[in-house]
C-alpha positions as CSV (number, residue, x, y, z in Angstrom):
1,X,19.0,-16.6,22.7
2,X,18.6,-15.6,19.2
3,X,15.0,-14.8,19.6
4,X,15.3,-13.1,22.7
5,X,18.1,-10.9,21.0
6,X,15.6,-10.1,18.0
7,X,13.0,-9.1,20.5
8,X,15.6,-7.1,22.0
9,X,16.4,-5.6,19.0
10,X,13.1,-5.0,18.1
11,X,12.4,-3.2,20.3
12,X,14.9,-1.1,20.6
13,X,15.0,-0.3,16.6
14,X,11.3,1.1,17.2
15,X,11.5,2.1,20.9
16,X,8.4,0.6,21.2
17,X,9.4,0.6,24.8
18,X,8.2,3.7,25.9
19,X,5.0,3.0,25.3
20,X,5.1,-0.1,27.8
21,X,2.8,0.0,31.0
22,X,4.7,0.3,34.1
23,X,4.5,-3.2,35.0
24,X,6.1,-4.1,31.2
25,X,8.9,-1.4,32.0
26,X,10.1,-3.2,34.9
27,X,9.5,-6.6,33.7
28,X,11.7,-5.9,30.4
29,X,14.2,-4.1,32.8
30,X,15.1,-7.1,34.5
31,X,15.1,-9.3,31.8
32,X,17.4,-7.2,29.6
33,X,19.5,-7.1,32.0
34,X,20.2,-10.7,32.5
35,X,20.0,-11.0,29.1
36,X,23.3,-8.5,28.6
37,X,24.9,-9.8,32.1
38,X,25.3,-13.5,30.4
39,X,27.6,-12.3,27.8
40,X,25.7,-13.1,24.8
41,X,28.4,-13.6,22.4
42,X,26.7,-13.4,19.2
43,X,26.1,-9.6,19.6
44,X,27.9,-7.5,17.6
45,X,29.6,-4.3,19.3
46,X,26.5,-2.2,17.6
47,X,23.7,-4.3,19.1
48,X,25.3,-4.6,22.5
49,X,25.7,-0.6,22.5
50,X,22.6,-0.3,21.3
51,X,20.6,-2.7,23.8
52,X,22.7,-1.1,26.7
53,X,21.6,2.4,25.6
54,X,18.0,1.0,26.0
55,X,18.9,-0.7,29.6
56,X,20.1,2.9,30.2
57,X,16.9,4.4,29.8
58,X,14.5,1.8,31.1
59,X,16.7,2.6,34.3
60,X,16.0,6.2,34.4
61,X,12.2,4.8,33.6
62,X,12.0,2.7,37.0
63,X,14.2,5.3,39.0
64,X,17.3,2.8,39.2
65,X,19.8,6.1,38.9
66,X,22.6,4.6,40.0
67,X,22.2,2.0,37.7
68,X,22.0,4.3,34.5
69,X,25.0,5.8,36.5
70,X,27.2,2.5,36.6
71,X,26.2,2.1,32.8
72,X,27.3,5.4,31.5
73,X,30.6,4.8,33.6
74,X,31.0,1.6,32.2
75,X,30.5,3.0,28.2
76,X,33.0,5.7,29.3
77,X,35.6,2.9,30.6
78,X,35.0,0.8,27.4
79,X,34.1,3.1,24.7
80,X,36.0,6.8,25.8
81,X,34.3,9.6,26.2
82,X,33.6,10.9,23.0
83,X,31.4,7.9,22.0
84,X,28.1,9.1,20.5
85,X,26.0,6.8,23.2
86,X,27.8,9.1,25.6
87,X,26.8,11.8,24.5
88,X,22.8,11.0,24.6
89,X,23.2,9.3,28.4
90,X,24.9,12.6,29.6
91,X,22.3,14.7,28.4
92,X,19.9,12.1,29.8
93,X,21.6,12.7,33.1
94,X,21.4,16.5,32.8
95,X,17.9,16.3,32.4
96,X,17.7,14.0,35.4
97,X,20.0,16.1,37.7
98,X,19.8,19.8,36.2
99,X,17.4,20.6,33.8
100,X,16.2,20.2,30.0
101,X,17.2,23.4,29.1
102,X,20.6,22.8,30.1
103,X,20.7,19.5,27.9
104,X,19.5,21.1,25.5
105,X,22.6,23.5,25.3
106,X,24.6,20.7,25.5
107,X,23.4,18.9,22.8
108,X,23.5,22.4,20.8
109,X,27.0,22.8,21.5
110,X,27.6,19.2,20.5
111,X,26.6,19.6,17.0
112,X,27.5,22.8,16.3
113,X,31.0,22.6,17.8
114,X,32.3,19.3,17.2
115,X,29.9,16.6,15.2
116,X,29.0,18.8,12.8
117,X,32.5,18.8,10.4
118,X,32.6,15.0,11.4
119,X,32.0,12.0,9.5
120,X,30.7,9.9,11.7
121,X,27.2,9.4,10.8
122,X,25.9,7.5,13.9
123,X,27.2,10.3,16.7
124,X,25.5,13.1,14.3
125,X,22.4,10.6,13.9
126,X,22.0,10.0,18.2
127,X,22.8,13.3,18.8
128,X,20.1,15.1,16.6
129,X,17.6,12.3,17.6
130,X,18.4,13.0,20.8
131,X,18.0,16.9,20.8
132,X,14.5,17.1,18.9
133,X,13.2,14.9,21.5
134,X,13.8,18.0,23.5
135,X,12.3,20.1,21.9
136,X,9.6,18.9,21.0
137,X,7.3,19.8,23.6
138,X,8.5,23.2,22.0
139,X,7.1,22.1,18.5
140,X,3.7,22.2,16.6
141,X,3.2,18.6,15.1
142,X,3.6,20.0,11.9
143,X,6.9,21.7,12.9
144,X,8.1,18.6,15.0
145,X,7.2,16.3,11.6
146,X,9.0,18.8,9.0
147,X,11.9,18.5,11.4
148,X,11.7,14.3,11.4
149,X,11.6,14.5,7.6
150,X,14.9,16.3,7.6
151,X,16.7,13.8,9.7
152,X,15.0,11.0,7.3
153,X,16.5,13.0,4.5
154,X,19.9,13.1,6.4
155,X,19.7,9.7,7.8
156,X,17.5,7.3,5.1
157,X,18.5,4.5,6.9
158,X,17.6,5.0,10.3
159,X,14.9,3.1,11.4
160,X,14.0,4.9,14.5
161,X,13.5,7.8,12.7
162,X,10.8,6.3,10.1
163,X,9.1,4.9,13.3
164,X,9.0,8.4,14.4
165,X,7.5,9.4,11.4
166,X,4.9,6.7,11.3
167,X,3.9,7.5,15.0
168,X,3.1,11.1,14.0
169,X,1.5,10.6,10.8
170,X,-1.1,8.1,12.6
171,X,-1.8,10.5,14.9
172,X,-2.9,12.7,12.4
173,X,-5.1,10.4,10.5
174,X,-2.6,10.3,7.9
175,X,-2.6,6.9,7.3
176,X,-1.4,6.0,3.8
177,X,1.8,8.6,4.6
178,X,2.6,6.3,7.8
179,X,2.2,2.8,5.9
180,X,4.8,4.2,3.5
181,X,7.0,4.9,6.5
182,X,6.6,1.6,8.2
183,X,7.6,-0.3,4.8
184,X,10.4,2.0,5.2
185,X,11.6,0.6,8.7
186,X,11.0,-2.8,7.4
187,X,13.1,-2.1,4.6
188,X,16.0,-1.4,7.1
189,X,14.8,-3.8,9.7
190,X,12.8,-6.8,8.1
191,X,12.4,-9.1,10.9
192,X,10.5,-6.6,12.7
193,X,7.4,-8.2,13.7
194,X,6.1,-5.1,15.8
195,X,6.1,-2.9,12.4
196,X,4.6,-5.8,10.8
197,X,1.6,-5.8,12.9
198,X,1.6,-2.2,12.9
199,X,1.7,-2.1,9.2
200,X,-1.6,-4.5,9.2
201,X,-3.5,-2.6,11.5
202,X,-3.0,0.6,9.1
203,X,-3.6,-1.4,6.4
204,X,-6.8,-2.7,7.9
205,X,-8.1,0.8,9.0
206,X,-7.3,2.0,5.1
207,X,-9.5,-0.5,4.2
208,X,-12.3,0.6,6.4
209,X,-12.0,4.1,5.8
210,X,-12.5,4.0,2.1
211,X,-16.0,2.9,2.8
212,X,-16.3,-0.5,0.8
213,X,-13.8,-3.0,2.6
214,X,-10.9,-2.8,0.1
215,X,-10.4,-6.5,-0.3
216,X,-6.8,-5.6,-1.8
217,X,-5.9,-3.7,1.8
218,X,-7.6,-5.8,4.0
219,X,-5.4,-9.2,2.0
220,X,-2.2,-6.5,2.0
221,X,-3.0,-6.7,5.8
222,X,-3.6,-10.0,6.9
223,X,-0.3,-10.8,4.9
224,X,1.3,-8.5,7.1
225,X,-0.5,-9.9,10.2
226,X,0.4,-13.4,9.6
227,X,4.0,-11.8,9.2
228,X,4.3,-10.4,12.7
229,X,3.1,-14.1,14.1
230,X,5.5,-16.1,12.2
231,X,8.1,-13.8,13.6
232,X,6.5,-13.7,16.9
233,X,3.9,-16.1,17.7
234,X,1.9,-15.2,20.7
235,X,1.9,-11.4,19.3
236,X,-1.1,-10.5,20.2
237,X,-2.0,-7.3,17.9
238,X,-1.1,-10.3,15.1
239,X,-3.4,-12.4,15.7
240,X,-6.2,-10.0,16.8
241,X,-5.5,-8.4,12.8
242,X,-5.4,-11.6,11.7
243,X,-8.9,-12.2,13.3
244,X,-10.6,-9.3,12.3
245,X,-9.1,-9.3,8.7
246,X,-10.1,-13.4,8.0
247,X,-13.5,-12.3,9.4
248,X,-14.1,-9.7,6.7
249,X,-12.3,-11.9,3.5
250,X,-14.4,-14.7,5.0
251,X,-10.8,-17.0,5.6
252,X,-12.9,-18.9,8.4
253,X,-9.8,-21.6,8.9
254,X,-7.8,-19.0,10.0
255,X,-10.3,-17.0,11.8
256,X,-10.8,-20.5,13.9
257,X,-7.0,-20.1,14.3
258,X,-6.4,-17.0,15.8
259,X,-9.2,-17.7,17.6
260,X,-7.3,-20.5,19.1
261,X,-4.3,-18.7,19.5
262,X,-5.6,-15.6,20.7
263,X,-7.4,-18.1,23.6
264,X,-4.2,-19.2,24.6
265,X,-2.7,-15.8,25.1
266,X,-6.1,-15.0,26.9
267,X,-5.1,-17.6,29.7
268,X,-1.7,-17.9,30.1
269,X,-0.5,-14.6,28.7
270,X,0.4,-11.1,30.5
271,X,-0.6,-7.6,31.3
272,X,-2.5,-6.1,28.6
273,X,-2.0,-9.4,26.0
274,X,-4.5,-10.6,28.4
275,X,-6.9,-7.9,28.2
276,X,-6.7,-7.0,24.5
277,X,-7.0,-11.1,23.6
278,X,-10.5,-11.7,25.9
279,X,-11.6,-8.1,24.3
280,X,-11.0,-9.6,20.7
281,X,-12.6,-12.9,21.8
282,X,-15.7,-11.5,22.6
283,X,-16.1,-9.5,19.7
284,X,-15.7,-12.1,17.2
């Protein structure tokens, strides 16, 4: 249960879920929901909140409305109605039922009206998440990264929004600025084997960019790499970093390893580890 609650956790810290395929969506649906149905006991109040609020919106993913319903029901019952997680899933509702625009003002309203003279740092936190989300479609990158840098400023400790950052700063090539921020969301969440794998593949691509195979990166990777496995072993983006970085610092019993391991994923893993681990096999 413990590793199925750090996987949880995980991925919900990073929401590393929306970038699922379909399939993945509906597989972890189901799954997380058993998983939160047996009363796990060693959750704390936060983690069950915040693995629900993920069930909440891998239910709007696979058009299970009623479910997200039932679930936003059952937070009001238990929580009251002026719990922050509220807040998010009745905006995520307005958006399914009415439109973004009028979550939007909702969300507005919400800060300017009420969570901004409070104190509770989580509400503003979800909230503000929440609303730039919205608008970003609104939002040059640049705009829509400045904005994420304020909330890191406001919220230091928020993993999600380091993530964010890291996403963005990929996107524009920006790699050094995006290792920084996922040593950032390791800081906060240090068992967080997706960010370590992440982390390597950066690492790895720094390497390669500077022209000459930066032993120092490529090492500063594979440490990473082997990381993500230990947490998670039949990761495959760890092993396939593991391979390609062994290969380079010539490690060749470890490349034989991953090797093996990324074999195994090849025949009895699923959806795209399957894929991605015979791709890797046949290119090393």
């Amino acid at each position: 249960m413990d590793l199925l609650k750090s996987r949880y956790l995980t991925l919900q810290s990073t929401k590393h879920y929306t970038r699922l395929s379909a399939e993945e969506i509906v597989t972890l649906w189901s799954q997380l929901k058993a998983f939160l149905g047996a009363g796990e006991g060693s959750l704390s109040e936060s983690e069950y909140m915040s693995l629900t609020h993920m069930l909440f919106d891998l239910s709007i993913y696979v058009d299970k409305d009623i479910e997200a319903e039932t679930i936003y029901k059952s937070f009001r019952d238990r929580f009251g109605s002026n719990s922050p997680y509220l807040f998010v899933m009745r905006a995520t509702i307005m958006q399914v039922n009415e439109s973004d625009k009028e979550a939007e003002e909702y969300l507005e309203r919400l800060l300017s009206e009420y969570l901004e003279d409070e104190t509770d740092i989580i509400g503003y936190s979800l909230v503000s998440k929440k609303l730039l989300s919205l608008q970003r479609k609104s939002l040059s990158k640049e705009q829509y990264v400045s904005k994420l840098l304020e909330l890191s400023e406001k919220f230091p400790l928020d993993a999600e929004i380091w993530y964010a950052l890291t996403q963005e700063y990929t996107s524009l090539n920006l790699l050094e600025q995006a290792a920084y921020c996922l040593e950032e969301v390791l800081c906060i969440t240090p068992f967080n084997y997706i960010a370590f794998a992440e982390l390597s593949e950066l690492l790895y691509y720094r390497a390669l960019n500077e022209g000459k195979k930066n032993e120092a990166l490529l090492q500063q990777s594979l440490n990473n790499a082997l990381r993500s496995v230990e947490l998670s072993e039949n990761l495959v983006k760890g092993w396939a970093f593991t391979a390609v970085t062994s290969k380079l610092l010539k490690k060749s019993s470890l490349l034989e390893l991953s090797k093996v391991k990324l074999k195994q994923i090849a025949d009895s893993g699923n959806g795209n580890d399957v894929a991605v681990a015979k791709k890797m096999l046949e290119n090393l």
